[in-house]
Structure formats: C-alpha cells, structure tokens
HTML snippet that shows the backbone in 3Dmol.js (N, CA, C, O; Angstrom):
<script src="https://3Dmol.org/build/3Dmol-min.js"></script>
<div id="view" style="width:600px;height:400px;position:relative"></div>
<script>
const pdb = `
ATOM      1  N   UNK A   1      15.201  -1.159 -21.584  1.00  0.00           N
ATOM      2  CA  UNK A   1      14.430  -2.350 -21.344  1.00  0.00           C
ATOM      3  C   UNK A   1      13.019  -2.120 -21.878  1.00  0.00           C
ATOM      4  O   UNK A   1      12.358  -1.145 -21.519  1.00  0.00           O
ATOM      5  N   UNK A   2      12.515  -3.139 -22.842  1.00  0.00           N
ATOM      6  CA  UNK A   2      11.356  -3.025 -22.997  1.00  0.00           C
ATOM      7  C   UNK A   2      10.368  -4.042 -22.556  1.00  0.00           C
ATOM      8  O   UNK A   2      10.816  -5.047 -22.005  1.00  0.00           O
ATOM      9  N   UNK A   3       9.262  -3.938 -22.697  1.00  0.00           N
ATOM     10  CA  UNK A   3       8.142  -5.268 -22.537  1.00  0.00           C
ATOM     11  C   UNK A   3       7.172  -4.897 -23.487  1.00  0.00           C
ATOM     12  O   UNK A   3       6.768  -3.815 -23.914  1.00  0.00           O
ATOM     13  N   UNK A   4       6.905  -6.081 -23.706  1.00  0.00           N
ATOM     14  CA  UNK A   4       5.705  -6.278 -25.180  1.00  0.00           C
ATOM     15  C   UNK A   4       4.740  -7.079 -24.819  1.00  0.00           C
ATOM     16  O   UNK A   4       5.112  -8.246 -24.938  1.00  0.00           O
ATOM     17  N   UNK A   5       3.596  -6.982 -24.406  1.00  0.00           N
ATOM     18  CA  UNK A   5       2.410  -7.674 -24.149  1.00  0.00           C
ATOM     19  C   UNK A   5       1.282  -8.027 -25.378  1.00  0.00           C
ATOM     20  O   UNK A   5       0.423  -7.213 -25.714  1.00  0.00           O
ATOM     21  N   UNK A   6       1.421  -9.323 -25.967  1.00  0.00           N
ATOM     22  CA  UNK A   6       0.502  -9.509 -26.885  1.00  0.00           C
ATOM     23  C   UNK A   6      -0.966 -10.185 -26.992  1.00  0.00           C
ATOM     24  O   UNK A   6      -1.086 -11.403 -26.867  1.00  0.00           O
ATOM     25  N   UNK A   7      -1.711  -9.619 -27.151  1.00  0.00           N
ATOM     26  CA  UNK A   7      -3.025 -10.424 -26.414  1.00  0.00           C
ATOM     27  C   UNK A   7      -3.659 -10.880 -28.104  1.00  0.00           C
ATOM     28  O   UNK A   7      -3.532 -10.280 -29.171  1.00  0.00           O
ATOM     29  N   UNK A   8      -4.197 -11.876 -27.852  1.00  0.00           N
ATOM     30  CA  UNK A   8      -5.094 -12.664 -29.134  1.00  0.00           C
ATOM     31  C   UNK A   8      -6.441 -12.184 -28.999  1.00  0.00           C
ATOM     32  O   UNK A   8      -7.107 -12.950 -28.302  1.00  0.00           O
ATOM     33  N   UNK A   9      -7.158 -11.063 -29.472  1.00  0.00           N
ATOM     34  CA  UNK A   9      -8.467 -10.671 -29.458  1.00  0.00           C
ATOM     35  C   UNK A   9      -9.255 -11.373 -29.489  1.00  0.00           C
ATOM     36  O   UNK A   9     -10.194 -11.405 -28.694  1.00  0.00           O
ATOM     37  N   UNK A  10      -8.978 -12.515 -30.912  1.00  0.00           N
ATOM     38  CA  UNK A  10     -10.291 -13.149 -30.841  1.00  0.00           C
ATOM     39  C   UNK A  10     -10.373 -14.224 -29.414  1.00  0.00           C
ATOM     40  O   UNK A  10     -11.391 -14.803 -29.034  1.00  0.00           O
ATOM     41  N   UNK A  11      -9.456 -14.271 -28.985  1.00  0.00           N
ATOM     42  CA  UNK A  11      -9.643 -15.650 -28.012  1.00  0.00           C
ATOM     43  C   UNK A  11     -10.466 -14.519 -26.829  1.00  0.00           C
ATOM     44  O   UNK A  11     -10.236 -13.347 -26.529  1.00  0.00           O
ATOM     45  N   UNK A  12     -11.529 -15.541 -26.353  1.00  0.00           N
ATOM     46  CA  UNK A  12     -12.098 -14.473 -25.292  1.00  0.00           C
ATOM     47  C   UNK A  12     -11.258 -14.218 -23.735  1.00  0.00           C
ATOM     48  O   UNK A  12     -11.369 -13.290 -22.934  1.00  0.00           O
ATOM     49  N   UNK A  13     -10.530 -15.259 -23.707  1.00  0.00           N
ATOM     50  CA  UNK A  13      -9.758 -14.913 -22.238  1.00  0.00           C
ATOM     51  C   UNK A  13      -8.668 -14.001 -22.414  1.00  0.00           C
ATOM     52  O   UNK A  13      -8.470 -13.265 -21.447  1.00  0.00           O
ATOM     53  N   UNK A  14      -7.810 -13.843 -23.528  1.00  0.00           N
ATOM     54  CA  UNK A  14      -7.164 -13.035 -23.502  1.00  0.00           C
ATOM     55  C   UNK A  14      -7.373 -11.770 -23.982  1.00  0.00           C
ATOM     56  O   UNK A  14      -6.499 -10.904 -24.021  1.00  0.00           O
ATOM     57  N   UNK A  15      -9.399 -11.528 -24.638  1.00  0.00           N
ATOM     58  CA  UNK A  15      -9.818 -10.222 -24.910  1.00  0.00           C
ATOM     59  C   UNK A  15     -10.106  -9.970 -23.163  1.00  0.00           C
ATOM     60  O   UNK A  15     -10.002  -8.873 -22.615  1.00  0.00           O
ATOM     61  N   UNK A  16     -10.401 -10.970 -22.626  1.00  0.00           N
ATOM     62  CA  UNK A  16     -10.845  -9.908 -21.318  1.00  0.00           C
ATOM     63  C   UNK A  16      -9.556  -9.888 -20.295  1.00  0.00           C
ATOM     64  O   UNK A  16      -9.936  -9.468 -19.202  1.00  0.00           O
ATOM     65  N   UNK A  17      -8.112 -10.215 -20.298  1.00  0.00           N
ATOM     66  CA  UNK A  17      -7.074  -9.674 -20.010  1.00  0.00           C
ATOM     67  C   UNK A  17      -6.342  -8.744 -20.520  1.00  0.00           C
ATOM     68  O   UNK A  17      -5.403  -8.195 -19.943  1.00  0.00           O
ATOM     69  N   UNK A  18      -6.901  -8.422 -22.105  1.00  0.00           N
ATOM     70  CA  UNK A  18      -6.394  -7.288 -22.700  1.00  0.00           C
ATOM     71  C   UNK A  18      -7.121  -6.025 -22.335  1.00  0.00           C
ATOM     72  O   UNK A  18      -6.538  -4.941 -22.368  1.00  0.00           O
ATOM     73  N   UNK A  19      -8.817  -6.183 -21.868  1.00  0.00           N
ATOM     74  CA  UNK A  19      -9.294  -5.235 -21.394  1.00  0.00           C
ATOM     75  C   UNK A  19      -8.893  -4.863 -19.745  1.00  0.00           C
ATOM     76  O   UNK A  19      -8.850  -3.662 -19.481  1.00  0.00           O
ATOM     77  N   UNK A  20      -8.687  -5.552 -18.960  1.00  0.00           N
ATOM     78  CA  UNK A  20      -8.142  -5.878 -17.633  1.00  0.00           C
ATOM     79  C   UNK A  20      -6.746  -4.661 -17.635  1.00  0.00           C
ATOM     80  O   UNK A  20      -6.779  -3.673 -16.903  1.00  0.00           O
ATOM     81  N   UNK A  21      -5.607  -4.947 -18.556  1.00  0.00           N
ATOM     82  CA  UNK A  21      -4.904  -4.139 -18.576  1.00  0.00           C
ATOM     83  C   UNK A  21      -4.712  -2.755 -18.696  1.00  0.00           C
ATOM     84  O   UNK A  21      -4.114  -1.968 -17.963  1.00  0.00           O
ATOM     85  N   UNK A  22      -5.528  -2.543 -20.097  1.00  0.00           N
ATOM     86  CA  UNK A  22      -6.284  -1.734 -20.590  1.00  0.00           C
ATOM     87  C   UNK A  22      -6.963  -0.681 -19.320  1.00  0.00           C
ATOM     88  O   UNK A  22      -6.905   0.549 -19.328  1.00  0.00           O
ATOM     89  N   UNK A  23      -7.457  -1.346 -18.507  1.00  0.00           N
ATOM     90  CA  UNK A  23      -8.238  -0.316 -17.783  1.00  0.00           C
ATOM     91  C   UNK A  23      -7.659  -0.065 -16.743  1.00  0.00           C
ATOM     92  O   UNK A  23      -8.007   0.921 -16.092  1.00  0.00           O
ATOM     93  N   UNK A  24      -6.611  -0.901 -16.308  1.00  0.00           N
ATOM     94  CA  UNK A  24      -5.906  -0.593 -14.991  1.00  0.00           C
ATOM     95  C   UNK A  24      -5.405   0.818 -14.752  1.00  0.00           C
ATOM     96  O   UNK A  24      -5.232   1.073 -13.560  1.00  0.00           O
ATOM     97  N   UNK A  25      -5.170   1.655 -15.483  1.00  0.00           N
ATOM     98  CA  UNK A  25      -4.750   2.840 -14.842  1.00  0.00           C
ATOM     99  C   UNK A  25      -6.091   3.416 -14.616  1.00  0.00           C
ATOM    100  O   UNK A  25      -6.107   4.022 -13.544  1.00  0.00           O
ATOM    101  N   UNK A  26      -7.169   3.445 -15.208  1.00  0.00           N
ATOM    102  CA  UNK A  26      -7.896   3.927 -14.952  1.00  0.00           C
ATOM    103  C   UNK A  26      -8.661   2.898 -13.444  1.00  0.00           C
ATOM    104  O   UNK A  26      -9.638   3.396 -12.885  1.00  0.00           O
ATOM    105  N   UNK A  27      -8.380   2.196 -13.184  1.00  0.00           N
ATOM    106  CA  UNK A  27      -9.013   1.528 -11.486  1.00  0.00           C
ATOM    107  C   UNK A  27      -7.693   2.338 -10.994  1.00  0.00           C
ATOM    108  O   UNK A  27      -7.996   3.374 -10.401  1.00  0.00           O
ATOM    109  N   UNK A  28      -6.800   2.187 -11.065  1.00  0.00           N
ATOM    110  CA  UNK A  28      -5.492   2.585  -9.897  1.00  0.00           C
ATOM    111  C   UNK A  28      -6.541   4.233  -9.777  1.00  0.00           C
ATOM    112  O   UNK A  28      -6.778   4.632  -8.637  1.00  0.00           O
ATOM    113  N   UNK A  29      -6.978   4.896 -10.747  1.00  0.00           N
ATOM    114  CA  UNK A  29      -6.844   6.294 -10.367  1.00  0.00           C
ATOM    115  C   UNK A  29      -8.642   6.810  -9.272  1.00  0.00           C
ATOM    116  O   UNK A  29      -8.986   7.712  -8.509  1.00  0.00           O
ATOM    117  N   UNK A  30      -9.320   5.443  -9.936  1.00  0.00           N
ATOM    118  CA  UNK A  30     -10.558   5.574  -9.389  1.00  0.00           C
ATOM    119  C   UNK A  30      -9.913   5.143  -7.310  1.00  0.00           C
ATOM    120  O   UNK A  30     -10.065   5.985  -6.425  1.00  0.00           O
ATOM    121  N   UNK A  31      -9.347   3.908  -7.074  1.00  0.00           N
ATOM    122  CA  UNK A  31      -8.961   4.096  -6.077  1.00  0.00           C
ATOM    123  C   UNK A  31      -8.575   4.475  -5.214  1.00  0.00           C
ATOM    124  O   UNK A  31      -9.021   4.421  -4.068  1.00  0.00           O
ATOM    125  N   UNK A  32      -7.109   5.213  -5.854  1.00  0.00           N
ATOM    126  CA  UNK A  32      -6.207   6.458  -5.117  1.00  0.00           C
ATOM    127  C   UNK A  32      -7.818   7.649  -4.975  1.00  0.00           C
ATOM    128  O   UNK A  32      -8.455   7.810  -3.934  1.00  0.00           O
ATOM    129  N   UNK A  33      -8.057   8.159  -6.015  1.00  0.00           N
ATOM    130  CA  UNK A  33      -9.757   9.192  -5.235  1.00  0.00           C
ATOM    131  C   UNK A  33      -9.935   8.753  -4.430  1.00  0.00           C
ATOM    132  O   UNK A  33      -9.445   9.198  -3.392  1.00  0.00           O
ATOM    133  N   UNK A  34     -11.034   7.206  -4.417  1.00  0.00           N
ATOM    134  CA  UNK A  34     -11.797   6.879  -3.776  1.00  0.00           C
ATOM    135  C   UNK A  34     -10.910   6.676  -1.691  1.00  0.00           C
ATOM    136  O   UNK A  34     -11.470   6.765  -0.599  1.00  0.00           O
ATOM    137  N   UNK A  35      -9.724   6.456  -1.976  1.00  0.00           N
ATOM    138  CA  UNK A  35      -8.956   6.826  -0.452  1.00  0.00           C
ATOM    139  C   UNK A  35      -8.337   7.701  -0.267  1.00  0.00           C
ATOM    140  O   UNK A  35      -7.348   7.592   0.458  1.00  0.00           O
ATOM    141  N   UNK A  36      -8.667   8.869  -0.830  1.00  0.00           N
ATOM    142  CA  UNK A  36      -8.609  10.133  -0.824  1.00  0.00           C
ATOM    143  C   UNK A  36      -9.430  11.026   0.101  1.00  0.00           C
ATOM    144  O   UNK A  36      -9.109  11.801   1.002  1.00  0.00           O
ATOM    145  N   UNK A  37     -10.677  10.631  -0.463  1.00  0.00           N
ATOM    146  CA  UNK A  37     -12.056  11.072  -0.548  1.00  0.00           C
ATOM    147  C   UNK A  37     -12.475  10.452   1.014  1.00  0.00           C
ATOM    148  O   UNK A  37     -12.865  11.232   1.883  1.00  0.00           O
ATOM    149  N   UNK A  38     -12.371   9.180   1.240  1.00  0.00           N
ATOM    150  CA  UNK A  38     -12.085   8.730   2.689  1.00  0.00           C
ATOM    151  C   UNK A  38     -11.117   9.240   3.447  1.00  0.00           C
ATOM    152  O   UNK A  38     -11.419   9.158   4.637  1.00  0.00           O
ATOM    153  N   UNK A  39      -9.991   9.774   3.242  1.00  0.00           N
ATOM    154  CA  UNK A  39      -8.993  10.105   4.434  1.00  0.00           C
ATOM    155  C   UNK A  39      -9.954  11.635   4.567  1.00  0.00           C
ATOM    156  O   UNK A  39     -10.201  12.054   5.698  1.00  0.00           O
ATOM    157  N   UNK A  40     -10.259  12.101   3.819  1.00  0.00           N
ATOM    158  CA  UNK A  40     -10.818  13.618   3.754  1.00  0.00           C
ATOM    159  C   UNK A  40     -12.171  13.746   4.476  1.00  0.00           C
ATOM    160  O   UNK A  40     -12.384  14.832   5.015  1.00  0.00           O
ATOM    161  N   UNK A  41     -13.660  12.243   4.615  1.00  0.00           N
ATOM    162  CA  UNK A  41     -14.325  12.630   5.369  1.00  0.00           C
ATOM    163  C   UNK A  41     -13.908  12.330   6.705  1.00  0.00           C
ATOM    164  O   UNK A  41     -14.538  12.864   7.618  1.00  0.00           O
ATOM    165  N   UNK A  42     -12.938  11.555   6.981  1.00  0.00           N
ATOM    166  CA  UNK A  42     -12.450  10.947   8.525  1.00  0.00           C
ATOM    167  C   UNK A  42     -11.939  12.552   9.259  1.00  0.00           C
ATOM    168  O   UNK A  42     -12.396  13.093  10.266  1.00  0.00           O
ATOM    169  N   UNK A  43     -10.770  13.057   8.270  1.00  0.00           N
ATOM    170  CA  UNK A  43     -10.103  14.017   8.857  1.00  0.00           C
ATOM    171  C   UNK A  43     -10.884  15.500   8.834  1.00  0.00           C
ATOM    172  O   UNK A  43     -10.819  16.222   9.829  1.00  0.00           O
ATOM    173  N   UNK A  44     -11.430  15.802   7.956  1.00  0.00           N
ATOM    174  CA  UNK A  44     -12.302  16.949   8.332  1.00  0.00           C
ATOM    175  C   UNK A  44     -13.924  16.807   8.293  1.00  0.00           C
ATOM    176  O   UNK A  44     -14.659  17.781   8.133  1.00  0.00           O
ATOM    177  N   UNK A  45     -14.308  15.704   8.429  1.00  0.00           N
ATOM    178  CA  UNK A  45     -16.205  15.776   8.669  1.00  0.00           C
ATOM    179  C   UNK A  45     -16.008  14.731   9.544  1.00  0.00           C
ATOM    180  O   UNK A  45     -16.944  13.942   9.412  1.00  0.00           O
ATOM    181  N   UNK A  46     -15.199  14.351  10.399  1.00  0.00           N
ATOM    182  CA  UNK A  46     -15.724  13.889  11.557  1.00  0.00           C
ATOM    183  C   UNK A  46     -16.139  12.807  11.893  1.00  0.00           C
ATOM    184  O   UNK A  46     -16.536  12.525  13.024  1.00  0.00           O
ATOM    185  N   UNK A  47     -16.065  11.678  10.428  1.00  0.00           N
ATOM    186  CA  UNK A  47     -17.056  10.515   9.764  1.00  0.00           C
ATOM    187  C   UNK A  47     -16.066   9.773  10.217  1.00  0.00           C
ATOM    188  O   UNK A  47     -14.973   9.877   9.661  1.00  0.00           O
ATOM    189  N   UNK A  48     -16.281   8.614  11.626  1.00  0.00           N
ATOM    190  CA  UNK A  48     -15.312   7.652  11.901  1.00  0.00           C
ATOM    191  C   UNK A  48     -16.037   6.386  11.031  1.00  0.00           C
ATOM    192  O   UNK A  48     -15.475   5.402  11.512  1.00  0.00           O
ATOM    193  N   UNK A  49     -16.726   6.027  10.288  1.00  0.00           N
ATOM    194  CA  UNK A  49     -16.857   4.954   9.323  1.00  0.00           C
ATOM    195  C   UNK A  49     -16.187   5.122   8.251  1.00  0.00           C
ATOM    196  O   UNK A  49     -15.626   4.124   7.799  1.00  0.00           O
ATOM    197  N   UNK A  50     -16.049   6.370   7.555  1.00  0.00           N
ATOM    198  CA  UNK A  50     -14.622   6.968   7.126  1.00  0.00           C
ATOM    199  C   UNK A  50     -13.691   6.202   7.144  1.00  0.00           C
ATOM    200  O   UNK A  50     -13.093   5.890   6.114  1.00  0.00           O
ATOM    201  N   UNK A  51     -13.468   5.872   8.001  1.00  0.00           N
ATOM    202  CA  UNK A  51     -11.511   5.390   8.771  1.00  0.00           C
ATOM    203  C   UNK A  51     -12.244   4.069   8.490  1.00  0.00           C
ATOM    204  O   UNK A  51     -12.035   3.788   7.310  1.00  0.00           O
ATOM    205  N   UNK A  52     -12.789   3.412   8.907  1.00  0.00           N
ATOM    206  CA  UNK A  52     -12.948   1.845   8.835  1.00  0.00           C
ATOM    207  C   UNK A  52     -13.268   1.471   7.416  1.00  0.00           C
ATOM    208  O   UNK A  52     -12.851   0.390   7.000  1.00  0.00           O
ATOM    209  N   UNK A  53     -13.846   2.124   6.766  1.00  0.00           N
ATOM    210  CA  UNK A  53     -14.025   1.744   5.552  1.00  0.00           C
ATOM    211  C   UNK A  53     -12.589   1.837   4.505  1.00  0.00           C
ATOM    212  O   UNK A  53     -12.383   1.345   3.396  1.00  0.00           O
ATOM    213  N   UNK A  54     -11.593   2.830   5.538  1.00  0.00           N
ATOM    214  CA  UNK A  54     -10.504   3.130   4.429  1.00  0.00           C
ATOM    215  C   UNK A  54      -9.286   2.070   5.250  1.00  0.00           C
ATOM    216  O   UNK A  54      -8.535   1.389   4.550  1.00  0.00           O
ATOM    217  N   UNK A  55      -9.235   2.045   6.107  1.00  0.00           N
ATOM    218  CA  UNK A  55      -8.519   0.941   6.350  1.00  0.00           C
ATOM    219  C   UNK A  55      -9.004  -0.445   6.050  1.00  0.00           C
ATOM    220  O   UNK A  55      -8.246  -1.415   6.088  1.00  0.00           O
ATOM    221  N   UNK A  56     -10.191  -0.522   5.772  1.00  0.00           N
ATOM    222  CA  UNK A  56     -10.415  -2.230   5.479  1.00  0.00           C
ATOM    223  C   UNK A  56     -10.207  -2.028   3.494  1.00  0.00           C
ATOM    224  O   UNK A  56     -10.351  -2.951   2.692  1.00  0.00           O
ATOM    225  N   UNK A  57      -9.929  -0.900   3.221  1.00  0.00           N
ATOM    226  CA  UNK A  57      -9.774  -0.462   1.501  1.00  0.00           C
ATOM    227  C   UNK A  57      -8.215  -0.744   1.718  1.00  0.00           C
ATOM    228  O   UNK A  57      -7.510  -1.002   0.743  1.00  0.00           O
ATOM    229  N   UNK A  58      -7.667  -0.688   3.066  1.00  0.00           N
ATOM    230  CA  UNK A  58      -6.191  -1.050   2.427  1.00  0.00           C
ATOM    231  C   UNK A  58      -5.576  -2.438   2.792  1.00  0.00           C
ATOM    232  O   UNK A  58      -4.474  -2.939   2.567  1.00  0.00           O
ATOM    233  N   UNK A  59      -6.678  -2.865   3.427  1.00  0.00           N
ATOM    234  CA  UNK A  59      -6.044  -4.386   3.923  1.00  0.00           C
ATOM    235  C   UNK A  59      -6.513  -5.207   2.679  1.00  0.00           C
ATOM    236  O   UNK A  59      -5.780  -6.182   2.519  1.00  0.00           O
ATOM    237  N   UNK A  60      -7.612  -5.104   1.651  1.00  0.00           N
ATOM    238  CA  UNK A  60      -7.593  -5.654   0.767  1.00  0.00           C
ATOM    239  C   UNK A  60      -6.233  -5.186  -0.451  1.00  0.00           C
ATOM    240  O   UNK A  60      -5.678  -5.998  -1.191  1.00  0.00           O
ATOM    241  N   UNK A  61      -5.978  -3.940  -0.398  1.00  0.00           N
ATOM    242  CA  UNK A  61      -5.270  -3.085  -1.511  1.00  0.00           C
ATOM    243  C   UNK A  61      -3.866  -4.129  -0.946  1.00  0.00           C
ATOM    244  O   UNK A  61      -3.343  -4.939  -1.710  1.00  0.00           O
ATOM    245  N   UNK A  62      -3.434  -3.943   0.400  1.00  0.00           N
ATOM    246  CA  UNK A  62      -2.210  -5.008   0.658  1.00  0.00           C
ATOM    247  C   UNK A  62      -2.221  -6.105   0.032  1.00  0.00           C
ATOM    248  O   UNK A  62      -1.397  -6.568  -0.756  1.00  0.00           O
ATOM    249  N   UNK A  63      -3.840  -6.784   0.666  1.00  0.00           N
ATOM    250  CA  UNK A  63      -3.601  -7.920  -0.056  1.00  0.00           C
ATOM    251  C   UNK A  63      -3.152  -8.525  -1.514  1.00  0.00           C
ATOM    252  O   UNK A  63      -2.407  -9.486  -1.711  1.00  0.00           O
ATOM    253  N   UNK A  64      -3.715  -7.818  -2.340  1.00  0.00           N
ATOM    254  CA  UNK A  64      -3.418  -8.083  -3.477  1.00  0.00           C
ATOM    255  C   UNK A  64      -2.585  -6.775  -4.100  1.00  0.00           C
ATOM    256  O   UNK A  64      -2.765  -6.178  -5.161  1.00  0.00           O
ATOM    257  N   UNK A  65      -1.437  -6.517  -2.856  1.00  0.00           N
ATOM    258  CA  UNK A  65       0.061  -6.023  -2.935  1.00  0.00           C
ATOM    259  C   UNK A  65      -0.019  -4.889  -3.963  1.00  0.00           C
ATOM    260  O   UNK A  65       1.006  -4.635  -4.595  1.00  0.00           O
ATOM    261  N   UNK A  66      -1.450  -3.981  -4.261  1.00  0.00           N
ATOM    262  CA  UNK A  66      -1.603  -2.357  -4.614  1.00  0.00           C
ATOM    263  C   UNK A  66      -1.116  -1.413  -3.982  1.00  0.00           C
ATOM    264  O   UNK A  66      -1.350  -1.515  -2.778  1.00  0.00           O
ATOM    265  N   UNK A  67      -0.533  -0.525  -4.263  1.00  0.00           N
ATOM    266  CA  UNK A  67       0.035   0.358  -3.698  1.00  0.00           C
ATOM    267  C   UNK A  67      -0.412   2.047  -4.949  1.00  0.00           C
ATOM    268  O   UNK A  67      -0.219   2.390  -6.116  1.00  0.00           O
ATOM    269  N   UNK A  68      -1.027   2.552  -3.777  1.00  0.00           N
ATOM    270  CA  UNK A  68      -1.448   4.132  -4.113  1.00  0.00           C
ATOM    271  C   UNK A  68      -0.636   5.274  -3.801  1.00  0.00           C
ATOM    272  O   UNK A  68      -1.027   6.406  -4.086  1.00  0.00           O
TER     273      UNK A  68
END
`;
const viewer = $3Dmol.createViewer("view");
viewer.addModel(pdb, "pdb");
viewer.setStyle({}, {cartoon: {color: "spectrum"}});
viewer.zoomTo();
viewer.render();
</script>
C-alpha cells in the first residue's frame, strides 16, 4: 500500500500544509521530550505543577487524538 501526497508550492495554502507535514515528525518528537521531561520533574524533583502541566499536555494531545 502506498500514499502519495502532492502539494502545489506555489499556491500558499498548500506551501504551508506541505510545511505542516514536513515538520510533523519533528513536533511529535519535540512533544514526546517535552512529556518526558514533565513525567521526570513530577516523579523525581518533587514538582507537582509538573503533573498539572502534563496532564493538561494530554487532554489537549487527546483532543486532537495525538498519541506519544
């Protein structure tokens, strides 16, 4: 199975969905850190804003059905 995604450069909405794509692995990987980096000050520094900040990072991540 393949998929072929073709974007029209010059048109500007589909240059900035071609960049959108384009960068998505690189947001998926900044995220997965970034609730990483939160489970890590909750569980060993003690930081309970930690936890709230990483659970309200996954009620948006649900929302728009991301998964890390």
């Amino acid at each position: 199975m393949k998929a072929i995604i073709e974007f029209d450069l010059d048109n500007e909405q589909d240059l900035l969905s071609y960049n959108l794509c384009n960068n998505a692995s690189n947001m998926h990987s900044c995220l997965y850190e970034f609730d990483k980096k939160l489970r890590s000050m909750y569980k060993y520094e003690g930081k309970n804003i930690a936890e709230e900040f990483r659970d309200l990072l996954h009620i948006y991540l649900n929302a728009h059905k991301i998964t890390l």
